[in-house]
PyMOL Python script that loads the backbone (N, CA, C, O; Angstrom):
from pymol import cmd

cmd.read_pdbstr("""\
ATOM      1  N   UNK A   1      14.000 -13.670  -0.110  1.00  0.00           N
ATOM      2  CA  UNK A   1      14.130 -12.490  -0.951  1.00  0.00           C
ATOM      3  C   UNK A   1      14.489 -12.915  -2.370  1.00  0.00           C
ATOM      4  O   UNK A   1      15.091 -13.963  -2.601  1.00  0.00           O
ATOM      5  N   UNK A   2      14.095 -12.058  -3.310  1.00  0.00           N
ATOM      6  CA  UNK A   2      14.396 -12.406  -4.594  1.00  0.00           C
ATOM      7  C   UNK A   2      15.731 -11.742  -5.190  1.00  0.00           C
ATOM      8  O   UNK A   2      16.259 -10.795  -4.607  1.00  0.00           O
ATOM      9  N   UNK A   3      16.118 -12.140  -6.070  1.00  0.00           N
ATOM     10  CA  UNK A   3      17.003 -11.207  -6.785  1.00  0.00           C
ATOM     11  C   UNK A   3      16.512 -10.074  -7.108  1.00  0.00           C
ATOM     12  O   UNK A   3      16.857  -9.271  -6.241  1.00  0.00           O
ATOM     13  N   UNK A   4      15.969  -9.641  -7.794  1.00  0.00           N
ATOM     14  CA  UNK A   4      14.843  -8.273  -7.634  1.00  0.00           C
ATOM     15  C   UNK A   4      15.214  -7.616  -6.479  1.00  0.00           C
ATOM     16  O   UNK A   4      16.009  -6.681  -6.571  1.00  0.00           O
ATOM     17  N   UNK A   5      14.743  -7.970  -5.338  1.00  0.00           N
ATOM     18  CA  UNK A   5      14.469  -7.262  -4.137  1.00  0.00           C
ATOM     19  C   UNK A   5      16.016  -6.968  -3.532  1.00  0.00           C
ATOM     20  O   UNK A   5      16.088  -6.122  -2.641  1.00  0.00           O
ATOM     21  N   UNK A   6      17.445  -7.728  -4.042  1.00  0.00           N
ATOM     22  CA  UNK A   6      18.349  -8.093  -3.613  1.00  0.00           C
ATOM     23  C   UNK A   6      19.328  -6.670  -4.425  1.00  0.00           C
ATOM     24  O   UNK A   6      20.230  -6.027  -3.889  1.00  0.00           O
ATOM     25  N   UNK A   7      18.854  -6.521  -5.640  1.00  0.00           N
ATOM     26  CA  UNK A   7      19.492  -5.503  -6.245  1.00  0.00           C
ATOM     27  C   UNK A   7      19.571  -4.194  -5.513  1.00  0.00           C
ATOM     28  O   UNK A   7      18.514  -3.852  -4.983  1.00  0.00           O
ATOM     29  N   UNK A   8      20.777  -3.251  -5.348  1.00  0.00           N
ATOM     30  CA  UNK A   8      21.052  -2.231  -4.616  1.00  0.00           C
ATOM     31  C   UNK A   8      20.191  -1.065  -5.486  1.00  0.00           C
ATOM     32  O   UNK A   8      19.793  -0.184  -4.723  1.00  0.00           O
ATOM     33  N   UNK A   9      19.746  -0.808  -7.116  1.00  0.00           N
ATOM     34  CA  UNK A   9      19.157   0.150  -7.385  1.00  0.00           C
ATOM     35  C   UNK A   9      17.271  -0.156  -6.862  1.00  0.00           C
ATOM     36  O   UNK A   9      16.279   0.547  -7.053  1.00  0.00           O
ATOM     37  N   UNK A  10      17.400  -1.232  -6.307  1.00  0.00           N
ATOM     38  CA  UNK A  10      15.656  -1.524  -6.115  1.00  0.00           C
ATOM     39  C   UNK A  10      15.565  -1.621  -4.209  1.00  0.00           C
ATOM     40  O   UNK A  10      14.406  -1.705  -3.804  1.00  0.00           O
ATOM     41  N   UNK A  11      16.167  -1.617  -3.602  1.00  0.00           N
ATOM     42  CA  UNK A  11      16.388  -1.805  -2.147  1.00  0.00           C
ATOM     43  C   UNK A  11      15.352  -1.106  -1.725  1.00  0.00           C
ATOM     44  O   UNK A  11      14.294  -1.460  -1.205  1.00  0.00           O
ATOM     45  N   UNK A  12      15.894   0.212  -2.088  1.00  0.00           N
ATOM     46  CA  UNK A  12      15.288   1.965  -1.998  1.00  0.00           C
ATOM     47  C   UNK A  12      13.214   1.764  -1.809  1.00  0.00           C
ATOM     48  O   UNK A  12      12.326   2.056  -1.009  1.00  0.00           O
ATOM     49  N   UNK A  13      13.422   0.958  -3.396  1.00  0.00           N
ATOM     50  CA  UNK A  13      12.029   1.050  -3.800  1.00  0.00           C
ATOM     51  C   UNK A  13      11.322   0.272  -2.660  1.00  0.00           C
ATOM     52  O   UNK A  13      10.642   0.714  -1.734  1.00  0.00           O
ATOM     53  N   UNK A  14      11.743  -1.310  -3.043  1.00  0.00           N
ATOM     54  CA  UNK A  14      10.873  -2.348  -1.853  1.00  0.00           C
ATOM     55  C   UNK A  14      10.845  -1.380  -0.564  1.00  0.00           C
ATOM     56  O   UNK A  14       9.715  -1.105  -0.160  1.00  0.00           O
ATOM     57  N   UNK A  15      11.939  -0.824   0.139  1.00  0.00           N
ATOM     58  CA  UNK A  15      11.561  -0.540   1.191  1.00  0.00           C
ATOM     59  C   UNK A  15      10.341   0.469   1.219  1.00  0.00           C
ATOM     60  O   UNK A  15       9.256   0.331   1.784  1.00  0.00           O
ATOM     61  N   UNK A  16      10.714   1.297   0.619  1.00  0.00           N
ATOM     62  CA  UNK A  16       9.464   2.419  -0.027  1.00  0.00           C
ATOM     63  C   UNK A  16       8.280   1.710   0.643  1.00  0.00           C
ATOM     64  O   UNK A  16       7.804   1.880   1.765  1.00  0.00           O
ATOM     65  N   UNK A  17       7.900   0.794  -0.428  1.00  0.00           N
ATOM     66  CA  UNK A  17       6.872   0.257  -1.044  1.00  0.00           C
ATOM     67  C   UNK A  17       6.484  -0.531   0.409  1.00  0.00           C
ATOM     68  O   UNK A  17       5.254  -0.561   0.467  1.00  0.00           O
ATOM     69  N   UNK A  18       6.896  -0.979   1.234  1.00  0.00           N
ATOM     70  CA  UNK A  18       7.002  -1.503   2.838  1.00  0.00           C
ATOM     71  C   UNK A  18       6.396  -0.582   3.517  1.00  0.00           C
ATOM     72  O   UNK A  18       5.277  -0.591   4.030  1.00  0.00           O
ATOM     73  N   UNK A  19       7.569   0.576   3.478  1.00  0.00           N
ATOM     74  CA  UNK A  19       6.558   1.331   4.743  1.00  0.00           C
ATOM     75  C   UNK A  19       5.636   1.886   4.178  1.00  0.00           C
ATOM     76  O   UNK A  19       4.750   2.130   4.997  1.00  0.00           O
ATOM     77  N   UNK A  20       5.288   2.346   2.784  1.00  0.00           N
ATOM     78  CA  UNK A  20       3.824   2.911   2.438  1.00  0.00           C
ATOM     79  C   UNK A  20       2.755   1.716   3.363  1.00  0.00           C
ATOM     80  O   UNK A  20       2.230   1.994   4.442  1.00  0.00           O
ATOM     81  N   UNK A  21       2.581   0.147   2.516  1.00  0.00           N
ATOM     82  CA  UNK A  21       2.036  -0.274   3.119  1.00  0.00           C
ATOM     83  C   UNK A  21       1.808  -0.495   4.615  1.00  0.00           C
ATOM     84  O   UNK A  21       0.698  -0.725   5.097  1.00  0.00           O
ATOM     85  N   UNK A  22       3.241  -0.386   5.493  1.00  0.00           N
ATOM     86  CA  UNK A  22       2.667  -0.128   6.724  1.00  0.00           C
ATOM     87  C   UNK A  22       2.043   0.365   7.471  1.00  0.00           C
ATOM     88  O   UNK A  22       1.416   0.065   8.487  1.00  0.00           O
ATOM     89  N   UNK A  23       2.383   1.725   6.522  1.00  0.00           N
ATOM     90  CA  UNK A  23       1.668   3.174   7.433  1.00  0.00           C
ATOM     91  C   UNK A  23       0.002   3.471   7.094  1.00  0.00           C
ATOM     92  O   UNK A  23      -0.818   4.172   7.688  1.00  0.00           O
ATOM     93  N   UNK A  24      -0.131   2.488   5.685  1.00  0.00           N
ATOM     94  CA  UNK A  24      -1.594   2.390   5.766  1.00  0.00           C
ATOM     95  C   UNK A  24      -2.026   1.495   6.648  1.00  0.00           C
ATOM     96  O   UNK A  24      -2.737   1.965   7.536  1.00  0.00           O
ATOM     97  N   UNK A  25      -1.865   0.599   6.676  1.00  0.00           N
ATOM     98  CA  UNK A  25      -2.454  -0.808   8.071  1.00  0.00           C
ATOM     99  C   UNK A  25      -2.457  -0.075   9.641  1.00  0.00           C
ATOM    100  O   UNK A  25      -3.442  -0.123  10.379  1.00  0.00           O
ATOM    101  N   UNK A  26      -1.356   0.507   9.947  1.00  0.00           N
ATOM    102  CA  UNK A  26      -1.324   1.791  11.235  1.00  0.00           C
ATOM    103  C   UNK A  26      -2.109   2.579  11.166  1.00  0.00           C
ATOM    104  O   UNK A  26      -2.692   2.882  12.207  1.00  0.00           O
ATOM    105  N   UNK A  27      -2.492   3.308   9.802  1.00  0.00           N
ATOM    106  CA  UNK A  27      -3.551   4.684   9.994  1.00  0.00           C
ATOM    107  C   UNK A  27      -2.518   5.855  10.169  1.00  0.00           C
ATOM    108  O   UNK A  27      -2.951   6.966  10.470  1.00  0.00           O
ATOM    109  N   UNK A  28      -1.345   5.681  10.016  1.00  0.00           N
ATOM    110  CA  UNK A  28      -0.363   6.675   9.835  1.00  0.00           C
ATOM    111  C   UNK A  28      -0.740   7.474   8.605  1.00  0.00           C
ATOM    112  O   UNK A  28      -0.682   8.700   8.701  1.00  0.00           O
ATOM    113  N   UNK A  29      -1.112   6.941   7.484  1.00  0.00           N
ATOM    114  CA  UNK A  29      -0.507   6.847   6.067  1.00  0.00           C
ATOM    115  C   UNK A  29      -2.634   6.877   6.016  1.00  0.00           C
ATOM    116  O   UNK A  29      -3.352   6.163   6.716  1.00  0.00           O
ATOM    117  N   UNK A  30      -3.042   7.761   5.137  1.00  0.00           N
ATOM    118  CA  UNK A  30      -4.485   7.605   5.073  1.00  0.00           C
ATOM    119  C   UNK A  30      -4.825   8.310   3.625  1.00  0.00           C
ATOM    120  O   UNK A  30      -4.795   9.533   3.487  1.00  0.00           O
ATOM    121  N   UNK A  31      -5.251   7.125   2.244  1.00  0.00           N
ATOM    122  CA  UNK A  31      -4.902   7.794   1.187  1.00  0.00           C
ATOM    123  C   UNK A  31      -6.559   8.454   0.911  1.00  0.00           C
ATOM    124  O   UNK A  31      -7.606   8.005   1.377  1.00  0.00           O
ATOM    125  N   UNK A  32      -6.410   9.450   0.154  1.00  0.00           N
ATOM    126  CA  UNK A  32      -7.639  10.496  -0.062  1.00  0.00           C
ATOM    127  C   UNK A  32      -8.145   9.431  -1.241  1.00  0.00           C
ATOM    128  O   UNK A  32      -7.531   8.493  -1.749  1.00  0.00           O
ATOM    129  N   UNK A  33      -9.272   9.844  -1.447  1.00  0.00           N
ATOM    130  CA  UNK A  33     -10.340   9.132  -2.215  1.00  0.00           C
ATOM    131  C   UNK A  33     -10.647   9.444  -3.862  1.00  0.00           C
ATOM    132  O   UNK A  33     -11.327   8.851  -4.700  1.00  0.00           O
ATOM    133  N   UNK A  34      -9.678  10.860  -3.912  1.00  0.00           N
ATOM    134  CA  UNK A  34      -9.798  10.962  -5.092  1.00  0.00           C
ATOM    135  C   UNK A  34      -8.319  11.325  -5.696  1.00  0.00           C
ATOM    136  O   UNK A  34      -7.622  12.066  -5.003  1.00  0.00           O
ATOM    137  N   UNK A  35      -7.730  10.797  -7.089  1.00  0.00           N
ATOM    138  CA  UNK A  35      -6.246  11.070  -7.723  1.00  0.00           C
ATOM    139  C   UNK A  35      -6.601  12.421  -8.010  1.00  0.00           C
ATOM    140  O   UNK A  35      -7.461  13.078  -8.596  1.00  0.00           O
ATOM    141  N   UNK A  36      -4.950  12.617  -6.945  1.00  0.00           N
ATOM    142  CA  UNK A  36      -4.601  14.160  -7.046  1.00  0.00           C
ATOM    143  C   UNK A  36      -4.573  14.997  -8.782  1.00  0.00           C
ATOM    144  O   UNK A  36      -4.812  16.182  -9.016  1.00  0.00           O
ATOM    145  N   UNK A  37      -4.129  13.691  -9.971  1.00  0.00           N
ATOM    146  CA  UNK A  37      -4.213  14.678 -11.378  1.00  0.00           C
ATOM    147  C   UNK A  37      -5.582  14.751 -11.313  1.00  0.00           C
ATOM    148  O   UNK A  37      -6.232  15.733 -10.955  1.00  0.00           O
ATOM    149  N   UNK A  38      -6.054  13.552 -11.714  1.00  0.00           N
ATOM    150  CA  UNK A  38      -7.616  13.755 -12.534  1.00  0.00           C
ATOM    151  C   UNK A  38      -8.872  14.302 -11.510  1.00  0.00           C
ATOM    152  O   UNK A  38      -9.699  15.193 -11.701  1.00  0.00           O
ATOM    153  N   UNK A  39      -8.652  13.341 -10.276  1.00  0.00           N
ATOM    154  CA  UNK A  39     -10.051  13.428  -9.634  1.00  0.00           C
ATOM    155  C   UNK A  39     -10.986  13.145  -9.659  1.00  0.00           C
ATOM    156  O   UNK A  39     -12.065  13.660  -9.365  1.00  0.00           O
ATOM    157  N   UNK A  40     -10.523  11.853 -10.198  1.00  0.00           N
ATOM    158  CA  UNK A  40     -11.615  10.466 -10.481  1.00  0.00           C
ATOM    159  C   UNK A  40     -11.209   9.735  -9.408  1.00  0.00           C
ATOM    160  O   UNK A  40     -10.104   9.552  -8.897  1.00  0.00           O
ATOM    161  N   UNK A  41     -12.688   9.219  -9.075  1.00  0.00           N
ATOM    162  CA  UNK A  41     -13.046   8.775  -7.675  1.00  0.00           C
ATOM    163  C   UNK A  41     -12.880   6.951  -8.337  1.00  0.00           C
ATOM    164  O   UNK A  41     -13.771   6.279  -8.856  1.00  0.00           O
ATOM    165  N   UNK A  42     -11.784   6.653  -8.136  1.00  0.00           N
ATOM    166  CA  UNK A  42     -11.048   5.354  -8.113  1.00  0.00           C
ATOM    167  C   UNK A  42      -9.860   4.612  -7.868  1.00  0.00           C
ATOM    168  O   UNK A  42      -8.875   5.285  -8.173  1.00  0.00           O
ATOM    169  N   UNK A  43      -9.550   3.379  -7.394  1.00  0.00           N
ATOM    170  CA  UNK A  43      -9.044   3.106  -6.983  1.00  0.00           C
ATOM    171  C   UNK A  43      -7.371   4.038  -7.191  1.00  0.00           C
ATOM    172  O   UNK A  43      -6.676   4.427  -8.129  1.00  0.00           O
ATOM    173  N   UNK A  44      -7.333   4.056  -5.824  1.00  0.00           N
ATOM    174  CA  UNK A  44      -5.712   4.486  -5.779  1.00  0.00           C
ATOM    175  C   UNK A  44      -3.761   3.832  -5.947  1.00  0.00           C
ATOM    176  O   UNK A  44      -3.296   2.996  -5.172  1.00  0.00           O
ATOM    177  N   UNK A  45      -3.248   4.239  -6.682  1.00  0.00           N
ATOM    178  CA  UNK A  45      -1.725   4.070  -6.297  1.00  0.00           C
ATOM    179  C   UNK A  45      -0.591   4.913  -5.631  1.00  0.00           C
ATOM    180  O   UNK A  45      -0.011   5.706  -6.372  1.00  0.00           O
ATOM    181  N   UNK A  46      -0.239   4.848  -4.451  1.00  0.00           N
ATOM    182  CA  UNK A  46       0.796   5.401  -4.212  1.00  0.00           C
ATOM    183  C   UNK A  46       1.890   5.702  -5.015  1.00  0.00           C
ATOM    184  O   UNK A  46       2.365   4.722  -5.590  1.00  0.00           O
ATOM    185  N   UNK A  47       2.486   6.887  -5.244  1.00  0.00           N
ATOM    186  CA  UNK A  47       3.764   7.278  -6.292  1.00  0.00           C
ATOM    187  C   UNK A  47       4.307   8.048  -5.783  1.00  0.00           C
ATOM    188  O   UNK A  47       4.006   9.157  -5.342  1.00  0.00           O
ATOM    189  N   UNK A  48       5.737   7.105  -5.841  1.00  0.00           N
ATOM    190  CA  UNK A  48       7.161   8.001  -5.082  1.00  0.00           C
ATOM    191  C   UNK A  48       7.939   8.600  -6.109  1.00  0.00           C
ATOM    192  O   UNK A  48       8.408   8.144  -7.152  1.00  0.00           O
ATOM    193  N   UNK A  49       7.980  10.072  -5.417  1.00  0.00           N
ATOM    194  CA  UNK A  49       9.234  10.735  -6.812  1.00  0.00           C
ATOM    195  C   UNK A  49      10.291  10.681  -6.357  1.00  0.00           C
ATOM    196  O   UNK A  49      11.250  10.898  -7.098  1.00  0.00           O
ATOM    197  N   UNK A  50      10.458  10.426  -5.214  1.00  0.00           N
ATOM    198  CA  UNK A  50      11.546   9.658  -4.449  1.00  0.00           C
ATOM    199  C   UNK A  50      11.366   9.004  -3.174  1.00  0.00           C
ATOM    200  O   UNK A  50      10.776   9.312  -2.138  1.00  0.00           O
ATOM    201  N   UNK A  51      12.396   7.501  -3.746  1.00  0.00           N
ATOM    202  CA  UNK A  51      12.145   6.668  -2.673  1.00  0.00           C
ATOM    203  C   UNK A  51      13.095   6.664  -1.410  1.00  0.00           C
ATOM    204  O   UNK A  51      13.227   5.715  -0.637  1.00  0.00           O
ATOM    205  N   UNK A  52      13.728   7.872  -1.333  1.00  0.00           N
ATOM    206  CA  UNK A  52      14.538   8.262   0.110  1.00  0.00           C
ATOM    207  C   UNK A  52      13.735   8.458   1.197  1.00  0.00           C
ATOM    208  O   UNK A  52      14.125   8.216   2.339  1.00  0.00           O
ATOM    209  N   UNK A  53      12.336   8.993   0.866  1.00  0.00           N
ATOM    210  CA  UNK A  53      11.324   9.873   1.094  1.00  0.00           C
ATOM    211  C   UNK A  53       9.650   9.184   1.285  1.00  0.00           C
ATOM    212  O   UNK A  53       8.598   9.698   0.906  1.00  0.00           O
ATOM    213  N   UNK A  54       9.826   8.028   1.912  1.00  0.00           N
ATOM    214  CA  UNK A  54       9.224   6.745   1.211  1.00  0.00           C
ATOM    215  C   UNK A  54       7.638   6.889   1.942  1.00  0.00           C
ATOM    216  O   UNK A  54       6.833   5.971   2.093  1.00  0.00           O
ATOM    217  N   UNK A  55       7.493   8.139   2.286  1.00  0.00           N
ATOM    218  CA  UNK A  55       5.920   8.586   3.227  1.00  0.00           C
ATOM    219  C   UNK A  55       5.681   9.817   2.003  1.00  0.00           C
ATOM    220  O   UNK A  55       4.596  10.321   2.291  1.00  0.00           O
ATOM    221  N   UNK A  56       6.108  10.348   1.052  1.00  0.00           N
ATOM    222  CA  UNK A  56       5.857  11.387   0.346  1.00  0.00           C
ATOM    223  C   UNK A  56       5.423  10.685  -0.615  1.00  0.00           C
ATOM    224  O   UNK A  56       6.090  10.361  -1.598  1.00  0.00           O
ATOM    225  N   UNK A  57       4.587  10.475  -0.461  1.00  0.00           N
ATOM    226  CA  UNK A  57       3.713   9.800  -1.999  1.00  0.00           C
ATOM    227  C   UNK A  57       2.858  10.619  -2.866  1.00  0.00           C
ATOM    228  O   UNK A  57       2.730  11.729  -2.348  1.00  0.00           O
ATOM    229  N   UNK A  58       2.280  10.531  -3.871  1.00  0.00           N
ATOM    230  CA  UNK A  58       1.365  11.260  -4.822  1.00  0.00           C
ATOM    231  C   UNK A  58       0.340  10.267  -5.290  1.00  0.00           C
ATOM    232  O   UNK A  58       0.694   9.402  -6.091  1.00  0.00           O
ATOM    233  N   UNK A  59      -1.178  10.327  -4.764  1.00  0.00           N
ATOM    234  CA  UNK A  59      -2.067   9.390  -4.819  1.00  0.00           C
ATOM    235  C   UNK A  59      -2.510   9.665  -6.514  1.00  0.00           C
ATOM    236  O   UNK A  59      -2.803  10.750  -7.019  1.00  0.00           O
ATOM    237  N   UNK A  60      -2.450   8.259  -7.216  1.00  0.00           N
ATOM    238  CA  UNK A  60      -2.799   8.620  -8.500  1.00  0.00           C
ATOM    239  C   UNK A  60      -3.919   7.371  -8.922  1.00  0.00           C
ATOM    240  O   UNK A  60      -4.006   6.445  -8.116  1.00  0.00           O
ATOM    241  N   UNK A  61      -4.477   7.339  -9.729  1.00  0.00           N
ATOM    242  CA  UNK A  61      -5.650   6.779 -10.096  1.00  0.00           C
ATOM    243  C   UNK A  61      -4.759   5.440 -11.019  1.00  0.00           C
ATOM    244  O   UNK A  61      -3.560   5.697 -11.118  1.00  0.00           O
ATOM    245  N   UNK A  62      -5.058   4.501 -11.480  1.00  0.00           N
ATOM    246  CA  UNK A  62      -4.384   3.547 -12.148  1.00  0.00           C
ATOM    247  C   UNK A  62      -3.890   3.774 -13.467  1.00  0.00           C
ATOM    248  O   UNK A  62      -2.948   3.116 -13.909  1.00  0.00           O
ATOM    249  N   UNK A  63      -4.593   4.863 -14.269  1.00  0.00           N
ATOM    250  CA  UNK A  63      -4.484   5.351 -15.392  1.00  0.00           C
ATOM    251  C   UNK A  63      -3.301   6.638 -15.847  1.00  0.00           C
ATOM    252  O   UNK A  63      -2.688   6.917 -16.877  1.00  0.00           O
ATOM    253  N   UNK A  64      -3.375   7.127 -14.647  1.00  0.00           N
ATOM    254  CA  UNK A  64      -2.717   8.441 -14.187  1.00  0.00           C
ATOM    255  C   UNK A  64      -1.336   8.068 -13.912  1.00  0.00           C
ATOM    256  O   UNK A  64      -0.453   8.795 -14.366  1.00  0.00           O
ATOM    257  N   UNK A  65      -1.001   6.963 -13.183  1.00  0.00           N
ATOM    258  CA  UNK A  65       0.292   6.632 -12.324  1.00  0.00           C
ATOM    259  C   UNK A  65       0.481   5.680 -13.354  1.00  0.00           C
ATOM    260  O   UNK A  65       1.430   5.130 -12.793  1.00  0.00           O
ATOM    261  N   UNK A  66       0.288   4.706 -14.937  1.00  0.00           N
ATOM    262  CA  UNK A  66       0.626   4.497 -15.854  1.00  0.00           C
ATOM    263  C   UNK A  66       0.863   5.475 -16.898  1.00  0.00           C
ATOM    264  O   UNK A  66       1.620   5.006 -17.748  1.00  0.00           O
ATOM    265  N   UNK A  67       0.593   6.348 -17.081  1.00  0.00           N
ATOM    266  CA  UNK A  67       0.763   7.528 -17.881  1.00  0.00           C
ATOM    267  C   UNK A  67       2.336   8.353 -17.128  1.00  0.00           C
ATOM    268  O   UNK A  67       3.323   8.730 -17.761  1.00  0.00           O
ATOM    269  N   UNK A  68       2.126   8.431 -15.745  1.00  0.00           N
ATOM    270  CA  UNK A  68       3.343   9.263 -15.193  1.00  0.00           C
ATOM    271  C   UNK A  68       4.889   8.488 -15.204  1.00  0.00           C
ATOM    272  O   UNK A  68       6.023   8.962 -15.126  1.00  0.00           O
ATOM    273  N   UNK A  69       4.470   7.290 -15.317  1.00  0.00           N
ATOM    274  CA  UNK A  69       6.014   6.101 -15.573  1.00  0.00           C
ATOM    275  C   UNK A  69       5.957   6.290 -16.794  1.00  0.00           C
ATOM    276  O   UNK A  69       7.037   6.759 -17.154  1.00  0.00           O
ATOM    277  N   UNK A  70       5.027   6.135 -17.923  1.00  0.00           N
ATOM    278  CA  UNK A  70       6.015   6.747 -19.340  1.00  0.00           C
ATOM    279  C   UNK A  70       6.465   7.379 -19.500  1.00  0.00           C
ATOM    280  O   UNK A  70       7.495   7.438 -20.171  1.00  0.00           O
ATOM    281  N   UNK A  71       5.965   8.102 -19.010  1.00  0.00           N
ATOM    282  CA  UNK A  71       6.721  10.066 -19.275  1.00  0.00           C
ATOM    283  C   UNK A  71       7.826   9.843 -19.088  1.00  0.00           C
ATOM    284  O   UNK A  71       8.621  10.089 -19.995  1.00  0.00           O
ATOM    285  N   UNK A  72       8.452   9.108 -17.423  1.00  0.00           N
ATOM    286  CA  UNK A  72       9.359   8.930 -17.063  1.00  0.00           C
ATOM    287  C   UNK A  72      10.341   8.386 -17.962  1.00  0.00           C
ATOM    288  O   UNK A  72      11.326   8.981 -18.401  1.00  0.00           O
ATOM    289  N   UNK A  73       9.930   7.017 -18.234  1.00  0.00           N
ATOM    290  CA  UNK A  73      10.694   5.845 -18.975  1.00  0.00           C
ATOM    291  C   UNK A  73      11.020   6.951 -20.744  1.00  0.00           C
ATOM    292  O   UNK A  73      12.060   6.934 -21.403  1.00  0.00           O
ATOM    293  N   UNK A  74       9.732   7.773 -21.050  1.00  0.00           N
ATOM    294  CA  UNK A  74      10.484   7.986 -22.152  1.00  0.00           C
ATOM    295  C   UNK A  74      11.688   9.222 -21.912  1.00  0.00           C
ATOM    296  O   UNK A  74      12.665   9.177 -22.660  1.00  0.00           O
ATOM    297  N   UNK A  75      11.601  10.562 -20.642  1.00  0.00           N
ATOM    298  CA  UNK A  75      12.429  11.068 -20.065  1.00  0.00           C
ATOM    299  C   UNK A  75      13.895  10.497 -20.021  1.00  0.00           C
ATOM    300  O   UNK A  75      14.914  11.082 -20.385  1.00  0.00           O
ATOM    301  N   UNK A  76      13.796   9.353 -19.549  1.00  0.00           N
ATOM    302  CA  UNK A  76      15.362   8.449 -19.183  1.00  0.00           C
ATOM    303  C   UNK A  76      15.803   8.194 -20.331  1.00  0.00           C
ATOM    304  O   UNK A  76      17.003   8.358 -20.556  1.00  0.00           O
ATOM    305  N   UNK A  77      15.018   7.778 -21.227  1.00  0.00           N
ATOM    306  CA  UNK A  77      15.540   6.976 -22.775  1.00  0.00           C
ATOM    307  C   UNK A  77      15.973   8.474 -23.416  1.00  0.00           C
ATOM    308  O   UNK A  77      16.992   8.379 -24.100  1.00  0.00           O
ATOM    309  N   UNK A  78      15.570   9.460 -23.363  1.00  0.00           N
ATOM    310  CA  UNK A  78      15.775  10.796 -24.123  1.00  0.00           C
ATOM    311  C   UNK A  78      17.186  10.876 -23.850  1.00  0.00           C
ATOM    312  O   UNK A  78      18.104  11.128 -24.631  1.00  0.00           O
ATOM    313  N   UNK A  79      17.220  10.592 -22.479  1.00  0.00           N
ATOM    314  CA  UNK A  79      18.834  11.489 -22.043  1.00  0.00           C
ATOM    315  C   UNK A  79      19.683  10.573 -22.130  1.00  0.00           C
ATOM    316  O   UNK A  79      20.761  10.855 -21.606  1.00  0.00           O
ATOM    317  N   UNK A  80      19.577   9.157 -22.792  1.00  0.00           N
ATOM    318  CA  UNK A  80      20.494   8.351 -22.872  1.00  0.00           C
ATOM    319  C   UNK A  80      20.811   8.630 -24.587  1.00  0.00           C
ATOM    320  O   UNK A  80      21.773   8.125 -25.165  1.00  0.00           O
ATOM    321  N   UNK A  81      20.092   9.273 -25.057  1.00  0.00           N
ATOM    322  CA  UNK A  81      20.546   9.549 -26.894  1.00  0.00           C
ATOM    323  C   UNK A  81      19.681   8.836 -27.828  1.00  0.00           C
ATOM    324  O   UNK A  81      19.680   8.901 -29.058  1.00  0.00           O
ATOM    325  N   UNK A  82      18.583   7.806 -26.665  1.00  0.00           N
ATOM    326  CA  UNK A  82      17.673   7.444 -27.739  1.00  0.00           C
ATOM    327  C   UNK A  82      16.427   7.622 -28.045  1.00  0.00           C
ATOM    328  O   UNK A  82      15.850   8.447 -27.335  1.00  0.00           O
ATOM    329  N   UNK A  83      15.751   7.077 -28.946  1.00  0.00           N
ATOM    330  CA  UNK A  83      14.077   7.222 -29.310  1.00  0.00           C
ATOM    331  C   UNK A  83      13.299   6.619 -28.175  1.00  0.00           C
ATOM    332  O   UNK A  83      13.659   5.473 -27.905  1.00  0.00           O
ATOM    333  N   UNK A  84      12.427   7.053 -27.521  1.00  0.00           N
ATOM    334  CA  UNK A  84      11.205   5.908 -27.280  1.00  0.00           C
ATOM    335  C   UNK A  84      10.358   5.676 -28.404  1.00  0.00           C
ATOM    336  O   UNK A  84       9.906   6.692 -28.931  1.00  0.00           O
ATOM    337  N   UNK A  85      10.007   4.469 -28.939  1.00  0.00           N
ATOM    338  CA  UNK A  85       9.096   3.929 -29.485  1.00  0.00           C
ATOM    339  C   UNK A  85       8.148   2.751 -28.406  1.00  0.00           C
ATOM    340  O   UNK A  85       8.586   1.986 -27.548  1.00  0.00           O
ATOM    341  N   UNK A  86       6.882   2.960 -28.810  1.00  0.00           N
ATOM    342  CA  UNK A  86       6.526   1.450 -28.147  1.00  0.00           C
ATOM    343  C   UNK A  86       6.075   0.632 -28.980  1.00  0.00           C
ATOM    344  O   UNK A  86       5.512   0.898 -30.043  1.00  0.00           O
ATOM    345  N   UNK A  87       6.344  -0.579 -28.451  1.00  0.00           N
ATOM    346  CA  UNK A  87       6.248  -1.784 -29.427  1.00  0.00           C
ATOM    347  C   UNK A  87       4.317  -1.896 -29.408  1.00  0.00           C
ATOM    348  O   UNK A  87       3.323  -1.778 -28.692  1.00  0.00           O
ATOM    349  N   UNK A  88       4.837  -2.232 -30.892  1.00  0.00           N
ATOM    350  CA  UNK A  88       3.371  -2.501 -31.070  1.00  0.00           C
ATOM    351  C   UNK A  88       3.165  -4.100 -31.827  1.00  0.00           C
ATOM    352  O   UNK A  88       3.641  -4.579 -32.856  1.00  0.00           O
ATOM    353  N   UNK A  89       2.382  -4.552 -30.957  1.00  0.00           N
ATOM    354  CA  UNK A  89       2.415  -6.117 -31.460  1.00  0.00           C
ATOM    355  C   UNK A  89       1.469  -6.024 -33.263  1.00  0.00           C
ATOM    356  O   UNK A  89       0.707  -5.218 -33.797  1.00  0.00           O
ATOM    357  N   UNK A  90       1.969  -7.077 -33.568  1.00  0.00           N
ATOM    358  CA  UNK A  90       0.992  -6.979 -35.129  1.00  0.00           C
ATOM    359  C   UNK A  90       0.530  -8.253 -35.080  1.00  0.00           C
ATOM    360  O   UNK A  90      -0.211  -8.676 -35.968  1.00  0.00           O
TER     361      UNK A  90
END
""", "prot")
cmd.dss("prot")
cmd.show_as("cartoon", "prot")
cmd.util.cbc("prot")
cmd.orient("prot")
């Protein structure tokens, strides 16, 4: 195990991220073919809005489920008192 995986705020996630993959290899877990925002017929990511809950996923397209973690990341930074900016290389 890594340090990563060892941290108590990420436990939650890896495990998450475990049984998603299990329950697809079982056929428990069977993801639809098209992301629930857009509905573009491409490859899928599983997305947990919580990882207590680690079979409640939201199938999102690669573009879609990068767009929904900013929101997030800039959400969190809001309520801590600061700006999001993103870096922009020059």
């Amino acid at each position: 195990m890594t340090a990563y995986t060892l941290e108590k705020s990420n436990v939650l996630k890896t495990r998450a991220w475990n049984t998603v993959a299990v329950a697809i290899r079982t056929g428990e877990l069977v993801p639809p073919i098209r992301c629930e925002r857009c509905g573009k017929d491409a490859h899928l990511e599983a997305h947990h809005d919580r990882y207590d809950k680690p079979l409640e996923v939201i199938w999102l397209c690669t573009s879609c489920h990068s767009q929904t973690h900013g929101k997030l990341r800039k959400r969190a930074w809001k309520a801590i008192g600061g700006r999001y900016k993103r870096r922009v290389k020059k």
